[in-house]
C-alpha positions in Angstrom: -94.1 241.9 50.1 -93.2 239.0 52.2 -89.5 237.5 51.8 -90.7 234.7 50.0 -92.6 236.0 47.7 -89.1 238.3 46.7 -87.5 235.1 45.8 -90.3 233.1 44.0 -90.5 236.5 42.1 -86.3 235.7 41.3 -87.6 231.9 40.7 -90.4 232.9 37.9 -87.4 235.1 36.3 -85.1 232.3 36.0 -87.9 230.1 34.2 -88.6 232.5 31.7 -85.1 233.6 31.0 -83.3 229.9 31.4 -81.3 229.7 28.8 -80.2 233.4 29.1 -77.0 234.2 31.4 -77.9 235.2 34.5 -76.3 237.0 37.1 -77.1 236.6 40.8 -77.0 240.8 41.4 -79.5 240.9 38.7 -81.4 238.5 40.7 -80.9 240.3 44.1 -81.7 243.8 42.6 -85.1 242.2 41.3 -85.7 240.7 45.2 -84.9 244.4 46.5 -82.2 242.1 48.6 -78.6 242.5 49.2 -76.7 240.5 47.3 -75.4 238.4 50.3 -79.0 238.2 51.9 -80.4 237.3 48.5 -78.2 234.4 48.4 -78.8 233.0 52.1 -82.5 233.8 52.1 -82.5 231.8 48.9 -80.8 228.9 49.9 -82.8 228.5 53.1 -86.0 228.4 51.2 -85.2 226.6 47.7 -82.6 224.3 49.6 -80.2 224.6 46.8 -77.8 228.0 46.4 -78.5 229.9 43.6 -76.1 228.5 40.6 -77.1 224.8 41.8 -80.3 225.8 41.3 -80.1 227.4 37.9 -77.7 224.4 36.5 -80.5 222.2 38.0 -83.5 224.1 36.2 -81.5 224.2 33.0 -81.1 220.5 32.7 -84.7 220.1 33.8 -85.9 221.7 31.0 -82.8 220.3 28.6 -84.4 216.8 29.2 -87.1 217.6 27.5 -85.4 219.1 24.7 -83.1 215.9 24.3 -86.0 213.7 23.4 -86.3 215.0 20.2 -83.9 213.6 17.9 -84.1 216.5 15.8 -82.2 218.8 18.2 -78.5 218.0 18.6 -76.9 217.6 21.5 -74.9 221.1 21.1 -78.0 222.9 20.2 -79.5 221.6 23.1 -76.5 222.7 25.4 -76.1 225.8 23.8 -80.1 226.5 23.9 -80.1 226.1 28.1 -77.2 227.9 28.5 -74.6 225.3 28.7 -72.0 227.4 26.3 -70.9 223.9 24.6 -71.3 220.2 24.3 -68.6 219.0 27.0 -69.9 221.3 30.0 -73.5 219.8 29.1 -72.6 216.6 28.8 -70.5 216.5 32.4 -73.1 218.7 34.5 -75.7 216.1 33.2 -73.8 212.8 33.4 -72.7 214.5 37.3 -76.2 215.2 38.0 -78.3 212.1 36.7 -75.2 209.3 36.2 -75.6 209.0 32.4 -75.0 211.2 29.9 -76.7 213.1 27.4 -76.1 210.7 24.4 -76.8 207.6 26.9 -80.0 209.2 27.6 -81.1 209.5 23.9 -80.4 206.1 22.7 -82.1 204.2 25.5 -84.7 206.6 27.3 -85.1 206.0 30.8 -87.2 208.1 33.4 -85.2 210.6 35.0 -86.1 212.7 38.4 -85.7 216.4 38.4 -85.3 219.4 40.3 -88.5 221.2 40.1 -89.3 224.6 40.1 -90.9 225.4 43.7 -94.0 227.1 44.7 -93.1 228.6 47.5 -96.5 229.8 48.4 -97.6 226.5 49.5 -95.0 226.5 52.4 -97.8 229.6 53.7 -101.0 228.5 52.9 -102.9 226.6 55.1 -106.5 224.8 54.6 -109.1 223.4 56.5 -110.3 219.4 54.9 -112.9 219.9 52.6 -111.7 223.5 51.0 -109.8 223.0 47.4 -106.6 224.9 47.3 -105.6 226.0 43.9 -101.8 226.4 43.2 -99.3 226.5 40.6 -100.6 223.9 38.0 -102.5 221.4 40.6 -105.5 221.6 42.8 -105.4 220.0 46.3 -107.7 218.8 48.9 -107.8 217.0 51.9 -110.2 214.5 54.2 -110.6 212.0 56.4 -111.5 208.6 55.4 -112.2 205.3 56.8 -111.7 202.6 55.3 -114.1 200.0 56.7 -112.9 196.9 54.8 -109.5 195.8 53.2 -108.8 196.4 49.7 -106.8 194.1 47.4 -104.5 194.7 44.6 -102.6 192.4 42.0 -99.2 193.5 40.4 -96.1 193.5 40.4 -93.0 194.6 43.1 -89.3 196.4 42.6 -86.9 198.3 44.6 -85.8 201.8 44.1 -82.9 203.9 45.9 -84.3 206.3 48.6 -82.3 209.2 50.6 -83.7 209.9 53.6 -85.3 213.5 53.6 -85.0 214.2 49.9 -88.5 214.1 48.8 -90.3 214.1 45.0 -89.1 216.9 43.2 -85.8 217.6 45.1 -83.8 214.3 44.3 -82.2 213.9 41.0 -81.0 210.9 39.4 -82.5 208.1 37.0 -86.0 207.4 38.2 -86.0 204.0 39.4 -89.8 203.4 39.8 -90.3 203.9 35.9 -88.8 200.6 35.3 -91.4 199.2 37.7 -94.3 201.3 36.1 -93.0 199.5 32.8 -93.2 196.1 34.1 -96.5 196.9 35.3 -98.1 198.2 32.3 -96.4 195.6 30.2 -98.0 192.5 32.7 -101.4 194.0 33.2 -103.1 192.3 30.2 -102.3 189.5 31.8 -103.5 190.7 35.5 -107.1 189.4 36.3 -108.2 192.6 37.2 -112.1 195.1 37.2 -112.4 196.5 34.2 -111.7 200.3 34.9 -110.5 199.2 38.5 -107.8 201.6 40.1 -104.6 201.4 40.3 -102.5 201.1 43.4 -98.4 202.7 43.5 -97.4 202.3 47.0 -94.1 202.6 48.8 -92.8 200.6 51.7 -90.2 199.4 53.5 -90.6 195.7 53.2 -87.7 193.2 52.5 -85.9 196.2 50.8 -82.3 196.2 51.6 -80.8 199.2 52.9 -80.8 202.5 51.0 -83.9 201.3 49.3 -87.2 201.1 49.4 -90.1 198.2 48.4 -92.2 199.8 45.6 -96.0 198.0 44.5 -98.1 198.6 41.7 -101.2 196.8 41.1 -104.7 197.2 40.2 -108.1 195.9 41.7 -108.0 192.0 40.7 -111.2 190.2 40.1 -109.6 186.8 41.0 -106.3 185.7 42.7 -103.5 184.8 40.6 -100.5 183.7 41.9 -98.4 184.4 39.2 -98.2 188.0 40.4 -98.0 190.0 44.1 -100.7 190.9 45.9 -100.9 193.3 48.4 -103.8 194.9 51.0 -104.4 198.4 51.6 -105.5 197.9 55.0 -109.0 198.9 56.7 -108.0 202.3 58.7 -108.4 205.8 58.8 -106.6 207.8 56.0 -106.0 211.4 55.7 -106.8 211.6 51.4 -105.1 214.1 49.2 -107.2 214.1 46.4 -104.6 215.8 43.6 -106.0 217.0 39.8 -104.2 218.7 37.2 -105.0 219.6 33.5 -103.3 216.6 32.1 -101.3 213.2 33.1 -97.6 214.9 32.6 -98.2 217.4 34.3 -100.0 215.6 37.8 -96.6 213.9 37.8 -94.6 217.1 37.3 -96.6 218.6 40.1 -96.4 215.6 42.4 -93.5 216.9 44.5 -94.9 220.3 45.7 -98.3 218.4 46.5 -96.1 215.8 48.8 -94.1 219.1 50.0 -97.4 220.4 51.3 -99.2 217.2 52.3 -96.1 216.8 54.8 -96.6 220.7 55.9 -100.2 220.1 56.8 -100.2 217.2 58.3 -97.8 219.1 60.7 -100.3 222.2 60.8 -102.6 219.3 62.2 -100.8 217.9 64.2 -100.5 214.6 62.6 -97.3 212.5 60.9 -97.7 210.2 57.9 -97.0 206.2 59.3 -95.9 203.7 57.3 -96.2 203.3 53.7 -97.3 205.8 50.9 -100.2 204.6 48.9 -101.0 206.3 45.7 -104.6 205.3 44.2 -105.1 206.5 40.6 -108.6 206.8 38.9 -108.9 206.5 35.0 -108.2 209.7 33.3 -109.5 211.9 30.9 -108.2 214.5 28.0 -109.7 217.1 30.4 -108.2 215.8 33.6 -105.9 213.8 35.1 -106.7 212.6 39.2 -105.0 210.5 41.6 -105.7 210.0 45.4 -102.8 209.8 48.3 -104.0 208.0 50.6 -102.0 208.7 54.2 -102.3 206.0 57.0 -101.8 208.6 59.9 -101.3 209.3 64.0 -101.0 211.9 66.3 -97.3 213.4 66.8 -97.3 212.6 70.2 -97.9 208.8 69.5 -102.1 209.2 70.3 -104.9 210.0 68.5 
């Protein structure tokens, strides 16, 4: 058994015992690891050490809990292993900058730690060869893009720390509000019926410690009521991303950027610039989105 596969066997324990206590040397004997290799090995590969992780998981899951009105805030605590209502309430507020209650009344998107797939970090691909991993299937090509394509939408700004990606940052999730204000304007967008939709991050006039974030779909006139913006004629690297349903392509979005940045490394290539995301129409049966990655070499040529 490789070493990682000893603690992403620790990491499908914790999920299915997360509201249970759990003691690290439990952990470690289930990795065959010392207890102090357990715990470095673990923090070098999740990131986190092991009861950051944990808390982090716990209030991952409590989110979803707290939605419900039905379940009180205790029950919720006490469910995810919290032991009472004022440890819950000042790990989450710590963790995402509201608390619990806050959360409930007013519901606002909220960015989690997710559970890692650690296989992804050693599994390569060739373009054109699916790979299938936890919840999501991946694939990647080259594309070029012979002629500009416009979008109509709207802008905003969300906080960005530099080398915490998707699925490693927590916090309130900024872009939501944006996704709101999108959805909210686009009856009133002159736009294709069935045309795709456009997320895409950028540096633009954002001030510092942000980042410029457009949404926007294929217009079918101008209308200067709302931003436009031109993904640019170029050659792309696409990721084309599918999972069983629309929550869970979003809660799987992290690991597929984790990897996307992993093989464009493996091929000797670095994402430049901005970050567009191009999502198709669903369906009950599937949910699909494109990332389409302007690209160059590493060592500046192609």
């Amino acid at each position: 058994m490789h070493a990682w596969e000893s603690i992403q066997k620790t990491l499908n324990y914790i999920e299915e015992h997360i509201g249970e206590e759990i003691q690290i040397e439990e952990l470690a004997d289930l990795a065959g690891l010392s207890l102090f290799y357990y715990q470095r090995l673990f923090a070098r590969l999740v990131k986190k050490p092991v009861r950051e992780y944990v808390k982090l998981r716990r209030l991952a899951r409590a989110c979803e809990s707290l939605r419900s009105k039905e379940n009180s805030i205790l029950n919720v605590a006490v469910e995810y292993g919290f032991g009472g209502r004022e440890t819950f309430t000042r790990a989450f507020k710590d963790t995402y900058g509201i608390t619990p209650a806050q959360y409930r009344d007013k519901p606002v998107g909220l960015m989690n730690y997710d559970k890692p797939d650690l296989s992804l970090n050693y599994r390569m691909v060739d373009e054109g060869v699916p790979l299938i991993g936890e919840g999501l299937v991946l694939e990647y090509n080259r594309r070029t893009l012979r002629e500009p394509v416009n979008f109509l939408g709207v802008v905003g700004y969300y906080s960005f720390t530099k080398g915490k990606m998707m699925g490693e940052r927590t916090g309130v999730d900024e872009s939501d509000a944006i996704w709101k204000k999108f959805f909210d304007a686009l009856k009133d967008i002159p736009h294709i019926p069935g045309g795709r939709i456009l997320g895409v991050s950028y540096h633009g006039d954002a001030p510092d410690g942000y980042s410029t974030y457009f949404i926007g779909v294929e217009p079918c006139e101008e209308d200067s009521r709302f931003v436009s913006w031109q993904l640019p004629a170029r050659e792309y690297v696409i990721c084309s991303f599918e999972a069983d349903n629309p929550k869970q392509l979003m809660a799987s979005m992290g690991k597929m950027m984790k990897f996307t940045r992993s093989w464009l490394k493996s091929h000797g290539l670095i994402a430049d610039g901005f970050f567009p995301e191009m999502y198709d129409h669903h369906t009950p049966e599937m949910a699909y989105m494109e990332m389409w990655i302007p690209f160059r070499a590493q060592n500046g040529s192609e």
